[in-house]
C-alpha positions in Angstrom: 193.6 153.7 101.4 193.7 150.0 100.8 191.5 149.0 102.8 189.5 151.1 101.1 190.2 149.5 97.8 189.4 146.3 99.8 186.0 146.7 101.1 185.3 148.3 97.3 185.9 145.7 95.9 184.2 143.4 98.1 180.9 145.7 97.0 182.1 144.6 93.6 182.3 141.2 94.1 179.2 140.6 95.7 177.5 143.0 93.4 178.1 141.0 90.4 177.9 137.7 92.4 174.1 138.8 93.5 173.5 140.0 89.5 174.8 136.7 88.6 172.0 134.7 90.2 169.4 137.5 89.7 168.6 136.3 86.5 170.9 139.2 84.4 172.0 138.0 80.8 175.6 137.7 80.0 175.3 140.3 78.4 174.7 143.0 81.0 176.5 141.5 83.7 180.0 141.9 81.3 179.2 145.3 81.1 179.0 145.7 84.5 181.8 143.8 84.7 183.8 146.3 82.6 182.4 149.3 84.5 183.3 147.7 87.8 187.2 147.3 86.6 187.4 150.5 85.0 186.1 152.3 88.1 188.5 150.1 90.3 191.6 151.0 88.1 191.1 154.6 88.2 190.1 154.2 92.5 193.9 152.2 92.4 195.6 154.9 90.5 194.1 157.4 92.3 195.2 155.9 95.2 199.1 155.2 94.0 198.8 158.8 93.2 198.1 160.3 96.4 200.2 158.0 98.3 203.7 159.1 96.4 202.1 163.0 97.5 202.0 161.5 100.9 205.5 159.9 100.7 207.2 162.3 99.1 206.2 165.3 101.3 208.4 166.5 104.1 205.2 166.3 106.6 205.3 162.4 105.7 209.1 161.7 106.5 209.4 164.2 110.0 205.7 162.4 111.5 206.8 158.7 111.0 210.3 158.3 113.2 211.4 154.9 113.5 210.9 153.2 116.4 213.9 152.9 118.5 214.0 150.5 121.8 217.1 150.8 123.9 218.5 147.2 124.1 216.3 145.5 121.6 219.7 144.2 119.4 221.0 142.3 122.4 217.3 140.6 123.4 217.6 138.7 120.7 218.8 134.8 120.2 222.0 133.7 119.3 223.4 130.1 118.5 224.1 129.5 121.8 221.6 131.7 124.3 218.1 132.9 124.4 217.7 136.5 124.8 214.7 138.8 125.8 213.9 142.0 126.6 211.7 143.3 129.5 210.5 146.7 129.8 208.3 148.0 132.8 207.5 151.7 134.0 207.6 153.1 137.7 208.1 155.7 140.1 211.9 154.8 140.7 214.9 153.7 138.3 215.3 150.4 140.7 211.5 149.3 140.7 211.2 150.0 137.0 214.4 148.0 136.4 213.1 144.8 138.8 209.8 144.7 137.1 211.9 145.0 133.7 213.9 142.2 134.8 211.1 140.0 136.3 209.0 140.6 133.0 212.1 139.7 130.9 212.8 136.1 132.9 208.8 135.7 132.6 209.4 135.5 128.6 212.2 133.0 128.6 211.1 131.4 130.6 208.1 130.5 128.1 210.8 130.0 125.6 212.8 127.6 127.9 209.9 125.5 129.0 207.0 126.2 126.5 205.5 122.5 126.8 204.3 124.9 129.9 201.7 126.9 128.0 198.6 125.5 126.8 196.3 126.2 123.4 193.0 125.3 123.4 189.4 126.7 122.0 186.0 127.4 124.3 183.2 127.1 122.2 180.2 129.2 122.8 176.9 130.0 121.8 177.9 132.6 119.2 181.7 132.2 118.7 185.1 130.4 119.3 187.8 131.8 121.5 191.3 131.0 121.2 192.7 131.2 125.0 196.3 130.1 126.2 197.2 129.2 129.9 201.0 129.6 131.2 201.6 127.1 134.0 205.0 128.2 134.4 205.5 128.1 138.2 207.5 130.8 139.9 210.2 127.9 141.1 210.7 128.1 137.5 210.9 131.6 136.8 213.1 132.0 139.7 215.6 129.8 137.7 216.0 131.7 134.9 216.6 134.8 136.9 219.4 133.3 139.2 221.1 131.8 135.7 220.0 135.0 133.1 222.8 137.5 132.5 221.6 141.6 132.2 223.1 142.5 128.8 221.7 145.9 128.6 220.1 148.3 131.1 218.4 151.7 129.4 216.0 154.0 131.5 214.0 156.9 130.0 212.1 159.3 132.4 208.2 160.3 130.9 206.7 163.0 131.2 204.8 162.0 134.1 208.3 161.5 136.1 207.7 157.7 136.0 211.4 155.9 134.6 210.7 153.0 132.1 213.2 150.5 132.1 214.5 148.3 129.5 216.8 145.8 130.2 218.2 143.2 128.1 218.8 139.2 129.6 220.2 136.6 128.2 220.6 132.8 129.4 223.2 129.9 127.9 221.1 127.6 126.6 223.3 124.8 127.8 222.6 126.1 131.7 218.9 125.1 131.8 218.0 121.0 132.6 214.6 120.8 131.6 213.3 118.6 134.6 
């Protein structure tokens, strides 16, 4: 609904931008200019209206569940470690929990060494591309997992029989010498 009330009143805007340089008198262009905000402020109230329906009805609060990620409270940072979480799907519990593991080390590790990654822009003919390169090198990764800590190990089968593993890490962030 907002953006709604977005791109309407980007028609507005350029509307009276185009009837300002058109050659309209003042005159006319404030009236459309009143027109314009009264249609707006009955399109936002209409809006507000519909959206307390929306929130207030039963539908509203039973379809939007919050979002709940095993071990999500202990991936994150403290004073004193780094935390992430890594969370990978396969056919067994073990595989899914090593590719959680690995993915996990993967992201501290770009938190431990992040003068690693590099930001730069490719110019082409008809746009600009942000693009980033890890050069984090798997001597490095394999450091973080010898010195990372599993905090918290959850599985959940899917409906395909797959298990998705999430799994928790965390590393002192006293044990890692930045060579």
């Amino acid at each position: 609904m907002r953006k709604s009330l977005l791109v309407i009143l980007a028609i507005v805007c350029g509307t009276i931008y185009s009837d300002t340089y058109s050659g309209n008198s003042n005159a006319e262009i404030y009236k459309e200019l009143l027109r314009l905000h009264r249609e707006i402020e009955g399109l936002t109230d209409r809006v507000r209206a519909l959206e307390d329906v929306v929130k207030t009805s039963s539908e509203y609060n039973d379809a939007a569940p919050i979002i709940d990620v095993p071990c999500m409270e202990e991936a994150y940072d403290t004073e004193t470690e780094y935390g992430e979480i890594g969370i990978a799907e396969a056919p067994t519990q073990q595989k899914a929990k090593e590719k959680a593991i690995r993915l996990a080390c993967e992201s501290l590790a770009i938190k431990i060494y992040p003068e690693m990654i590099s930001y730069y822009y490719v110019e082409t003919k008809d746009k600009t591309e942000s693009k980033i390169e890890n050069h984090i090198t798997e001597t490095q990764i394999q450091i973080i997992n010898s010195l990372c800590n599993i905090i918290c190990c959850n599985y959940k089968q899917k409906p395909t029989g797959f298990y998705e593993a999430f799994v928790a890490v965390r590393i002192s962030k006293t044990a890692i010498k930045k060579e």
